[in-house]
KEDREN-126303 format. One record per residue (C-alpha): residue number from 0; residue in three letters; x, y, z. Coordinates in Angstrom, 1 decimal, m for minus. Example, Ala and Ser with C-alpha at 12.3 -4.5 7.8 and 13.67 -1.06 7.14 Angstrom:
<sites>
- 0:ALA:12.3:m4.5:7.8 $
- 1:SER:13.7:m1.1:7.1 $
</sites>
This chain:
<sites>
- 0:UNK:m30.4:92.7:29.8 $
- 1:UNK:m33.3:95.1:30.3 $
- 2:UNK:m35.1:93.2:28.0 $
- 3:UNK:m35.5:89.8:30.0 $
- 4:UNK:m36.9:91.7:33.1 $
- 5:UNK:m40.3:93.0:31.6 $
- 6:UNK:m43.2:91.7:30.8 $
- 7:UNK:m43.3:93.4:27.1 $
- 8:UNK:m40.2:94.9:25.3 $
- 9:UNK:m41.4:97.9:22.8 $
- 10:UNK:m39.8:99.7:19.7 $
- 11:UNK:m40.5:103.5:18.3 $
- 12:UNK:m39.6:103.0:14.8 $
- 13:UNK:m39.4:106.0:12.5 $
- 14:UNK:m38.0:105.2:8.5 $
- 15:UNK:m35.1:107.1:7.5 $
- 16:UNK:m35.4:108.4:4.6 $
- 17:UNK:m31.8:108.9:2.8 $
- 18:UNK:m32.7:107.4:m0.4 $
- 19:UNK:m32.3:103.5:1.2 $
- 20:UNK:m34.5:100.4:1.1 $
- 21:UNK:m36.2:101.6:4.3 $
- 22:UNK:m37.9:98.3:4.5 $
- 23:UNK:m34.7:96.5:4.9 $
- 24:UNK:m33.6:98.7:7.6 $
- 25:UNK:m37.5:98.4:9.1 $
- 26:UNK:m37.2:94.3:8.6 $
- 27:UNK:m33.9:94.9:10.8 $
- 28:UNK:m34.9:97.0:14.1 $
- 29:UNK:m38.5:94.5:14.3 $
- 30:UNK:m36.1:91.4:14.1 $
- 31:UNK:m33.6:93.4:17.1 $
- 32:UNK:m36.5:93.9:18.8 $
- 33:UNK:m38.0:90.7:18.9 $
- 34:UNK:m34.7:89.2:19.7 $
- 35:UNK:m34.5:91.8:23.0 $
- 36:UNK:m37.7:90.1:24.1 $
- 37:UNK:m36.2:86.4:23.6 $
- 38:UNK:m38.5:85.7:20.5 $
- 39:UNK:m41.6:86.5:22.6 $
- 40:UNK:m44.1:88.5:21.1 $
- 41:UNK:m43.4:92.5:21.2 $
- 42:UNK:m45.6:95.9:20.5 $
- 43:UNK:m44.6:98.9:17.8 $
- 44:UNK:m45.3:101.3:20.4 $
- 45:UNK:m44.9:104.3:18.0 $
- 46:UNK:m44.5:104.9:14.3 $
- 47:UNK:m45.6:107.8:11.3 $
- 48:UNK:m48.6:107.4:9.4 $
- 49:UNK:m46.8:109.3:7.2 $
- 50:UNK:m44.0:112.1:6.8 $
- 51:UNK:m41.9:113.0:10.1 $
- 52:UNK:m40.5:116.6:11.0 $
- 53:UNK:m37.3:116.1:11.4 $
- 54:UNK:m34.8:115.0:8.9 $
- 55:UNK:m33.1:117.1:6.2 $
- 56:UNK:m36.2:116.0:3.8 $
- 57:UNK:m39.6:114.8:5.1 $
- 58:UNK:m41.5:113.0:2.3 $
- 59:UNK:m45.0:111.5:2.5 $
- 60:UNK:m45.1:107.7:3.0 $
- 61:UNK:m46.5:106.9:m0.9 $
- 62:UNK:m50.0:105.4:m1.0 $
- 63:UNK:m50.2:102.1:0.7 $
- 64:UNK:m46.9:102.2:2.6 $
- 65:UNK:m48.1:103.0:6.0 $
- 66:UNK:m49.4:99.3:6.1 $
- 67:UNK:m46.7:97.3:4.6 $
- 68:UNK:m45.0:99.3:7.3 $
- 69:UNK:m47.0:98.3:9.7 $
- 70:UNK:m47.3:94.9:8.8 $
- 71:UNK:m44.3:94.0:8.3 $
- 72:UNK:m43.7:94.5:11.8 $
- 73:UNK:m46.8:92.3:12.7 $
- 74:UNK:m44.9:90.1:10.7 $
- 75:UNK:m41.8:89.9:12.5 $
- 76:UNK:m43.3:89.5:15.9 $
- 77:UNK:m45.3:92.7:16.8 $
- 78:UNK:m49.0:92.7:18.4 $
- 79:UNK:m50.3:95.4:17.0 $
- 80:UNK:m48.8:98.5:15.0 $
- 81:UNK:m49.5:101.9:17.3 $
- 82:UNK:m49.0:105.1:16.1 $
- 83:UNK:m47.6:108.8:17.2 $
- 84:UNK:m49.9:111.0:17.4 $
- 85:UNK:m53.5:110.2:16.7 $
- 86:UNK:m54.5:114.4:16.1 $
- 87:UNK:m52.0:116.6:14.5 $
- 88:UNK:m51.4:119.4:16.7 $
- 89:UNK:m52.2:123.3:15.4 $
- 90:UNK:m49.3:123.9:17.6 $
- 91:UNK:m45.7:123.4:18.7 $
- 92:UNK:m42.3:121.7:17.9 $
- 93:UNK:m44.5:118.5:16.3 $
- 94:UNK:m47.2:120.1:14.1 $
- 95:UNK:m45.8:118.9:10.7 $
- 96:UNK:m45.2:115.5:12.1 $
- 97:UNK:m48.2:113.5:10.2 $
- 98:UNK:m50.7:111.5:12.6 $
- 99:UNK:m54.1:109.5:12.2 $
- 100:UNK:m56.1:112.1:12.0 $
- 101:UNK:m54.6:115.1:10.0 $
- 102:UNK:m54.9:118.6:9.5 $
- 103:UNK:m57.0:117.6:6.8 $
- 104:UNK:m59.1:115.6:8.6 $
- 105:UNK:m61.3:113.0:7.8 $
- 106:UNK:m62.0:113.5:3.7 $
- 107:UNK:m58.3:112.4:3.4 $
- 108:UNK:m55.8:109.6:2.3 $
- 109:UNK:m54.2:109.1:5.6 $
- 110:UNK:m57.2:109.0:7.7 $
- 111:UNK:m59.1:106.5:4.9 $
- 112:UNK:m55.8:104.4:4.9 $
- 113:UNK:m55.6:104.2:8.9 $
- 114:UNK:m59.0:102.8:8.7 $
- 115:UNK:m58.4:100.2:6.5 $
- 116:UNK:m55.0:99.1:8.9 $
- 117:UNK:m57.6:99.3:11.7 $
- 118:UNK:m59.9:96.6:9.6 $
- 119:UNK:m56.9:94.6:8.7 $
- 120:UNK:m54.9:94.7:12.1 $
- 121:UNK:m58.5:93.2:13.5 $
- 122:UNK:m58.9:90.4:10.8 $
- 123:UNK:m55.6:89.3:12.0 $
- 124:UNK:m56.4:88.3:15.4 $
- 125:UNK:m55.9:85.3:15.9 $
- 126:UNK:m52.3:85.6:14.7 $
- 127:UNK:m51.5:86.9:17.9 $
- 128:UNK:m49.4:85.3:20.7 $
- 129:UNK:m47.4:83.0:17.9 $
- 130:UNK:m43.9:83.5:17.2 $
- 131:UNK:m41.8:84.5:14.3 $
- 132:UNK:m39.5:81.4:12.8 $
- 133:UNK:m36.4:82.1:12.2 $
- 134:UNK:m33.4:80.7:9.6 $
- 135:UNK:m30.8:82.5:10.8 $
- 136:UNK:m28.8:83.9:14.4 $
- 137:UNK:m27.1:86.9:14.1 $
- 138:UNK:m24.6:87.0:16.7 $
- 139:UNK:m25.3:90.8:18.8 $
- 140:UNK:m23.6:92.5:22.1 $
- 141:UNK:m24.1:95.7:23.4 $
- 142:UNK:m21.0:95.7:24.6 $
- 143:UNK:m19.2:94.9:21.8 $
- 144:UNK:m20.6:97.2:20.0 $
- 145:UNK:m19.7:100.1:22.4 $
- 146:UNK:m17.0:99.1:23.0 $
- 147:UNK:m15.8:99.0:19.5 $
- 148:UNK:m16.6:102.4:18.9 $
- 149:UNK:m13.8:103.8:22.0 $
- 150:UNK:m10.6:105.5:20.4 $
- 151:UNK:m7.7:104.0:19.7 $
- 152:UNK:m8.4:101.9:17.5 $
- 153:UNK:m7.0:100.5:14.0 $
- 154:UNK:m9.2:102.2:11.7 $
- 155:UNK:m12.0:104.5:12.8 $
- 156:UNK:m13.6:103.6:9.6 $
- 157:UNK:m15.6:100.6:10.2 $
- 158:UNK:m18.4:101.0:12.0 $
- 159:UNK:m19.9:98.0:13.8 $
- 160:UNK:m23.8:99.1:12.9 $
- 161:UNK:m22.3:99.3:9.5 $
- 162:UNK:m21.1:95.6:8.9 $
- 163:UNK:m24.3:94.3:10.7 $
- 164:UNK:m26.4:96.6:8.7 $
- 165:UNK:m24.6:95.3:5.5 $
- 166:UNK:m24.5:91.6:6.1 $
- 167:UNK:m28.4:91.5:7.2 $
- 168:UNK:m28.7:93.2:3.8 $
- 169:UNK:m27.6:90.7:2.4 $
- 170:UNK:m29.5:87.9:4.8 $
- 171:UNK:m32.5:89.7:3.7 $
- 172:UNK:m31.6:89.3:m0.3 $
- 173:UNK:m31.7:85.4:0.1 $
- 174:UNK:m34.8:85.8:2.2 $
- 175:UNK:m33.8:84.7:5.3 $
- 176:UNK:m35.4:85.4:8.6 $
- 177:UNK:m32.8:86.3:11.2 $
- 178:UNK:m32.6:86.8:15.5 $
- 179:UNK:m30.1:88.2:17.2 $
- 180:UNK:m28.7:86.7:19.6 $
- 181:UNK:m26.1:86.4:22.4 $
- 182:UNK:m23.1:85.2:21.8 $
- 183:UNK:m23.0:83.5:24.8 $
- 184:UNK:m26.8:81.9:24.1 $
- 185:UNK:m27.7:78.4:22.8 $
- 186:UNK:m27.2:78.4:19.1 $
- 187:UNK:m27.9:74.9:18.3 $
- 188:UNK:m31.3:75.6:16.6 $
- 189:UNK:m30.0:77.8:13.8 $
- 190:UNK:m28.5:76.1:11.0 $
- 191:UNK:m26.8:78.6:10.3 $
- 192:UNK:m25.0:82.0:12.9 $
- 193:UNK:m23.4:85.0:11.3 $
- 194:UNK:m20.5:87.0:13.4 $
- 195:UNK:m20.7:90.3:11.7 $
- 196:UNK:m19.0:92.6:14.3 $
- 197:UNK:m18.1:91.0:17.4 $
- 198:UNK:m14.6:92.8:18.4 $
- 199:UNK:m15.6:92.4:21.9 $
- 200:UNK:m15.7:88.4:22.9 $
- 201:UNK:m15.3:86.3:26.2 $
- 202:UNK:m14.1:83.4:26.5 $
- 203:UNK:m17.0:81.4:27.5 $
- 204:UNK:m18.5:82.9:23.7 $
- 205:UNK:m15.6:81.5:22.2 $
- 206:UNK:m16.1:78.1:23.5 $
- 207:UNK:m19.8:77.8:22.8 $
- 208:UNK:m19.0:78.8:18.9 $
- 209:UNK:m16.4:76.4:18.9 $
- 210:UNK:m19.0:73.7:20.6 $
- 211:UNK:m21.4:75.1:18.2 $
- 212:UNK:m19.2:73.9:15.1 $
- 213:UNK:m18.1:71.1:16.2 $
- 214:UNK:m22.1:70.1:17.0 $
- 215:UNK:m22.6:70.5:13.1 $
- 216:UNK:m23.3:74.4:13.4 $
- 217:UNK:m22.1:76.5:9.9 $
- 218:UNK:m20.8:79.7:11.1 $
- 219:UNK:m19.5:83.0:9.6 $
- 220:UNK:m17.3:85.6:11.3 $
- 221:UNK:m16.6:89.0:9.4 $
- 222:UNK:m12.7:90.7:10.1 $
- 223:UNK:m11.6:92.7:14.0 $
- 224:UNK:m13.7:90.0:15.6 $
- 225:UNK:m13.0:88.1:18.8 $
- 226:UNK:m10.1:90.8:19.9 $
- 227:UNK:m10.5:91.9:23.2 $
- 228:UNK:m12.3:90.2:26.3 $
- 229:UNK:m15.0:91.8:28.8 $
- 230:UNK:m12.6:93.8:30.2 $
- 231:UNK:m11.2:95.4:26.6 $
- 232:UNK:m7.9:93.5:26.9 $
- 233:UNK:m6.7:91.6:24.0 $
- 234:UNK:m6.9:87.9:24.4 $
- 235:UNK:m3.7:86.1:25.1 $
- 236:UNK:m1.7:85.1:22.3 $
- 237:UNK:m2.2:86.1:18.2 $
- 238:UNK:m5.7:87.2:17.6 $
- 239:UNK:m8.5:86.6:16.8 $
- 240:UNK:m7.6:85.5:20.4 $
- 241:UNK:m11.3:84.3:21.5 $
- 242:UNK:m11.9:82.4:17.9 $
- 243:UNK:m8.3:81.2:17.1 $
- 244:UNK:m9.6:77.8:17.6 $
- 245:UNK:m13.0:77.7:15.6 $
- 246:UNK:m11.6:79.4:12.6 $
- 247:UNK:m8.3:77.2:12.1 $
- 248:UNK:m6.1:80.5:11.7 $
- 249:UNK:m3.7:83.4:13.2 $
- 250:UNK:m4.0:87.0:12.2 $
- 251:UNK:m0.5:88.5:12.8 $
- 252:UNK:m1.2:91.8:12.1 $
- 253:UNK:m4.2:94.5:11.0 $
- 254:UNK:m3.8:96.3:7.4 $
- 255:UNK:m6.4:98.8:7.1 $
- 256:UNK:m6.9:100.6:4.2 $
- 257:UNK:m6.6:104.2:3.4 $
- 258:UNK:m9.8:105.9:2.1 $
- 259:UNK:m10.6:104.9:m1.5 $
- 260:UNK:m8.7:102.1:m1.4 $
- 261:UNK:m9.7:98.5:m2.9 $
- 262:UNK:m8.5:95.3:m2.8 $
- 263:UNK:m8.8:92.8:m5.7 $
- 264:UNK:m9.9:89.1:m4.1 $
- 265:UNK:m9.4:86.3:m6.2 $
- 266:UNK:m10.7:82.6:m6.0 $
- 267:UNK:m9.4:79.4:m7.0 $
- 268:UNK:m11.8:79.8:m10.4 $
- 269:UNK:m10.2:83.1:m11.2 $
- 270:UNK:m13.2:84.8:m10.4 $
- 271:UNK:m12.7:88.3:m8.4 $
- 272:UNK:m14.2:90.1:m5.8 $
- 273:UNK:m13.4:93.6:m4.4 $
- 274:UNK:m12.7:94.7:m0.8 $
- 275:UNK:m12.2:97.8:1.3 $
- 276:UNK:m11.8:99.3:4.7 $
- 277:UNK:m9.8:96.7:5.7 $
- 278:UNK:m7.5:93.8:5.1 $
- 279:UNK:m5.2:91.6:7.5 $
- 280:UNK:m2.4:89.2:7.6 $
- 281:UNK:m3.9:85.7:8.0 $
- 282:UNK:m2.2:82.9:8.5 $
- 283:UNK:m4.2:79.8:8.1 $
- 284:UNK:m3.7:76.7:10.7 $
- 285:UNK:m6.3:73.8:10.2 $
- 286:UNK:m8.6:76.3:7.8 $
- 287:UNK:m8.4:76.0:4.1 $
- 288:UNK:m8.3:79.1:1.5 $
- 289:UNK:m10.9:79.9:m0.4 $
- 290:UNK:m9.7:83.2:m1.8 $
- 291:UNK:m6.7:85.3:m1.6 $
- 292:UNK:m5.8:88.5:m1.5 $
- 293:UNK:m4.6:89.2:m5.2 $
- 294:UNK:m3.1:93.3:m4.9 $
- 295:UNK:m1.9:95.1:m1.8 $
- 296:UNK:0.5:95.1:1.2 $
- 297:UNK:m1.6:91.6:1.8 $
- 298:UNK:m1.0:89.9:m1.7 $
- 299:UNK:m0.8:86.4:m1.9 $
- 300:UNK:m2.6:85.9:2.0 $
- 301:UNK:m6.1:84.5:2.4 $
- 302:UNK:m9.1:86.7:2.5 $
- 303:UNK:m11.7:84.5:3.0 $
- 304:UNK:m11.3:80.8:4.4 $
- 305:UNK:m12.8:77.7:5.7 $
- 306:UNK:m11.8:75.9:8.2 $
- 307:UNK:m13.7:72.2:9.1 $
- 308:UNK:m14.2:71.2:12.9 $
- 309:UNK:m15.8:68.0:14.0 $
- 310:UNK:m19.2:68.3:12.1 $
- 311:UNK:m19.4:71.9:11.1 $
- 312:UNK:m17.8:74.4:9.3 $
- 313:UNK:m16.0:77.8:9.7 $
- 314:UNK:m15.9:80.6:7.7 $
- 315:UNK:m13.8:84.0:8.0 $
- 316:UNK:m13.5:87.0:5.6 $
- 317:UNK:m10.6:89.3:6.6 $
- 318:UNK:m12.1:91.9:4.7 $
- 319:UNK:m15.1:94.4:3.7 $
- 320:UNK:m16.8:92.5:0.5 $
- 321:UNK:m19.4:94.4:m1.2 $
- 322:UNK:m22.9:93.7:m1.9 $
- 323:UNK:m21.7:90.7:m4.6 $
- 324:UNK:m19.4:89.3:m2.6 $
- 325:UNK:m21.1:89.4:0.3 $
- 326:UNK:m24.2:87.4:m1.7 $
- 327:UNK:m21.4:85.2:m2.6 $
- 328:UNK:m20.1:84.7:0.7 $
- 329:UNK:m22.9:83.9:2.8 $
- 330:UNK:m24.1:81.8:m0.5 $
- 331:UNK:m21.5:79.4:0.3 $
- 332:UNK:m22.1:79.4:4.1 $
- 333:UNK:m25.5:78.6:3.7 $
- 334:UNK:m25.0:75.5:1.1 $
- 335:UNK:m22.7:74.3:3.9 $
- 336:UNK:m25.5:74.8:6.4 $
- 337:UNK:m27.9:73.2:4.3 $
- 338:UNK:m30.7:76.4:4.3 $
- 339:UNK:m31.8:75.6:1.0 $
- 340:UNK:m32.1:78.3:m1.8 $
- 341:UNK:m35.0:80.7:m1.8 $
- 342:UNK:m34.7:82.0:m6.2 $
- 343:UNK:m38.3:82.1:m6.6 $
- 344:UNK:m38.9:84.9:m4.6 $
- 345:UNK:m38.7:88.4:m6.3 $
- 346:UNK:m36.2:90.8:m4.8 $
- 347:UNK:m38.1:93.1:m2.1 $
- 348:UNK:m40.9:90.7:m2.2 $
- 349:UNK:m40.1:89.1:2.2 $
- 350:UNK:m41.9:86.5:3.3 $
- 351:UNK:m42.0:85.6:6.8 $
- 352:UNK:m43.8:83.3:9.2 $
- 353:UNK:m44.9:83.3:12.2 $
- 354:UNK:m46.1:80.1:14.5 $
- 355:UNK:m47.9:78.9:17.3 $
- 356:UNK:m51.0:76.5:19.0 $
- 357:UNK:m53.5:78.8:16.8 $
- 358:UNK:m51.5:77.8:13.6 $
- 359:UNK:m49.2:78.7:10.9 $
- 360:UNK:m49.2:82.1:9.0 $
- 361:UNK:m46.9:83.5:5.8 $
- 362:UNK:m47.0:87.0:5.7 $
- 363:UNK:m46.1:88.0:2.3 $
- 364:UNK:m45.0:91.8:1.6 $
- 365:UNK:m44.4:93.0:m1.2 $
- 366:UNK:m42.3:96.2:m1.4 $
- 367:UNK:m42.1:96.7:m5.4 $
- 368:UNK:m44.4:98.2:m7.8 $
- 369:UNK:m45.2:94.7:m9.8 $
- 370:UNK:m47.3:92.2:m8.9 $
- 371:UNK:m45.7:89.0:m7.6 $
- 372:UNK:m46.6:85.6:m7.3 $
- 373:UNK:m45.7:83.7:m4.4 $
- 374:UNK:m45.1:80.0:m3.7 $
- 375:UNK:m46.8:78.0:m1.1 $
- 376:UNK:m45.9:74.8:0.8 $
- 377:UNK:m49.4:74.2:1.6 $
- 378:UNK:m53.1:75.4:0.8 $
- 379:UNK:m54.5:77.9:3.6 $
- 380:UNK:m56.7:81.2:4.1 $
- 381:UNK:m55.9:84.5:3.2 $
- 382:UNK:m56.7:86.7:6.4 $
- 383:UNK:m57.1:90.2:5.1 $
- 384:UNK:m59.4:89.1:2.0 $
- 385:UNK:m61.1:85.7:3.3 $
- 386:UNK:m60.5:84.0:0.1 $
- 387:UNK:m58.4:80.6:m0.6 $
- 388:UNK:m55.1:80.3:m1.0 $
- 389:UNK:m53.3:77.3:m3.0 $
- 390:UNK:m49.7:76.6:m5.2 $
- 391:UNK:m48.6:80.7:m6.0 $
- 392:UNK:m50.3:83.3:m4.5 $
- 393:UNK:m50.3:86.4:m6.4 $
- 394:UNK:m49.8:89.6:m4.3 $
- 395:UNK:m50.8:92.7:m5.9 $
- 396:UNK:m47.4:95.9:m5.9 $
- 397:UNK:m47.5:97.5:m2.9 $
- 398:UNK:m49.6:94.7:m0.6 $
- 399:UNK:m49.5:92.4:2.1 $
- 400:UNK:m51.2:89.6:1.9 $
- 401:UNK:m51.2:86.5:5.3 $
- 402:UNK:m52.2:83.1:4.7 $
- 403:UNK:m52.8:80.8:7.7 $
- 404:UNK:m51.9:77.5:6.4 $
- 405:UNK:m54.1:74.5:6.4 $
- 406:UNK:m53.1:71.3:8.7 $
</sites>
């Protein structure tokens, strides 16, 4: 709420370094960010040139990272890419904590890769007040969230940040561009909204997914969604109380999981997928099964179903899919929603764009350590080396490359 009473919303982004595809995570908090702002351009107020000071492990960004980092934020809507701290201090809590100028000081990789941003950022100028496209809404409440994370509950293994974390994941995968958004917000420019963890839901939400759907809207709601109202009281009635009527179905009662435990999923095909965490008793209404719980105090219910409403679709998985069946999952959703398929593009390899009255520009980043060649839809400019652009355009491992198209 903040967010829509300043003139400039702002992110401190530091990478966490567990062992993870920090870029997907990175790709995820500039998306929030922008999404805070209401799609209006936004500023990376802080980040590490390289190594932080305090985690378990601080490892040195690897040679080139620090601008695909700071890119990729450019990419997803930032103005610039600012840094903490421009001198490393001799003393105090934040001496280790790299900065633009280092202890080594000026005959060293950091300082000769900060210059080069500096050059690049500049080259990119005209880039600036356009806005980053979208494929995808990601439906996002504070509430919610906080909410979801009182006691009392079910299971206390489910953590919303989790399921958001794992289904961008997997937006990400397919190369999709997401914003978050407000449940209660218009949707009726995305092809295509994803309900990852939404336990918190008022009524008004309800109706506008259900309007949504009905308008032609695809939509995608993950398990302990729509429960409780504003207030934390469960709807009225069976849940999912606030999406009952979108998704076609009752859930008459919560079967969590104990820890370690799997369920086997299997689809009409007899292909299988495995879920955890969480299971439930659904009993479909107007929706259609699409796969069905094959092992557990569940067996023979549906895990994931469909259900058709005026000129959309709805979709609901009553459980934790992993990373396949996830990719499966919003697969399907997104034929329905008619985002075509992006298997051209390398794995790690994003490609985002961002528009506006100064033109059209594809940032391309590419996180591996190959070289990659990239389609284009049109001919155009490549910003950061002047040269032209036209059918693929390769992008050395490790670089960004931005192309303002032509027309």
């Amino acid at each position: 709420a903040w967010g829509r009473e300043v003139d400039l919303v702002t992110n401190d982004h530091y990478l966490i370094t567990d062992g993870r595809r920090t870029h997907v995570n990175l790709a995820m908090a500039a998306d929030l960010t922008r999404s805070v702002g209401g799609g209006a351009p936004w500023l990376l107020l802080e980040h590490s040139t390289s190594g932080v000071n305090w985690q378990p492990r601080n490892p040195a960004k690897a040679p080139g990272q620090m601008a695909r980092n700071s890119l990729a934020h450019v990419a997803r809507g930032s103005e610039g890419a600012m840094f903490f701290q421009w001198r490393q201090s001799r003393r105090g809590a934040e001496k280790f904590h790299s900065s633009m100028l280092p202890h080594a000081g000026t005959d060293s990789r950091v300082w000769r890769e900060v210059v080069r941003l500096g050059a690049s950022v500049d080259s990119l100028t005209q880039v600036r007040g356009t806005r980053t496209v979208a494929d995808v809404a990601v439906l996002w409440d504070w509430h919610s969230w906080w909410a979801q994370n009182l006691q009392w509950r079910p299971s206390e293994d489910h953590d919303p940040r989790e399921r958001a974390d794992a289904f961008y994941e997997a937006l990400y995968d397919r190369h999709l561009t997401v914003d978050f958004a407000h449940p209660e917000a218009d949707l009726s420019a995305y092809p295509l909204v994803v309900v990852p963890a939404l336990y918190l839901m008022t009524e008004a939400a309800g109706n506008n997914l259900r309007e949504y759907v009905a308008n032609g809207g695809t939509l995608l709601v993950s398990y302990f969604s729509g429960i409780v109202d504003e207030h934390d009281a469960v709807h009225e009635g069976a849940c999912p109380g606030a999406l009952r009527d979108v998704l076609g179905l009752t859930v008459e009662e919560f079967s969590p999981l104990l820890q370690g435990d799997r369920v086997r999923i299997t689809g009409p095909d007899g292909s299988e997928l495995t879920g955890d965490v969480w299971t439930e008793f659904v009993v479909p209404g107007s929706a259609e099964t699409v796969w069905t719980y094959a092992d557990g105090l569940t067996a023979g219910h549906p895990a994931v179903t469909r259900n058709r409403l005026g000129e959309g679709s709805a979709w609901y998985v009553s459980t934790r899919l992993g990373a396949q069946g996830l990719d499966a999952l919003i697969g399907w959703a997104a034929d329905d929603a008619g985002i075509a398929p992006r298997a051209d593009l390398p794995r790690d390899v994003e490609v985002v764009r961002r528009t506006g009255e100064s033109g059209t520009y594809v940032f391309v980043i590419n996180h591996t350590a190959s070289d990659a060649k990239v389609p284009l839809e049109a001919s155009g400019t490549e910003l950061l080396t002047g040269e032209r652009a036209a059918g693929r355009l390769g992008v050395p491992a490790g670089a960004v490359r931005v192309v303002r198209l032509d027309g």
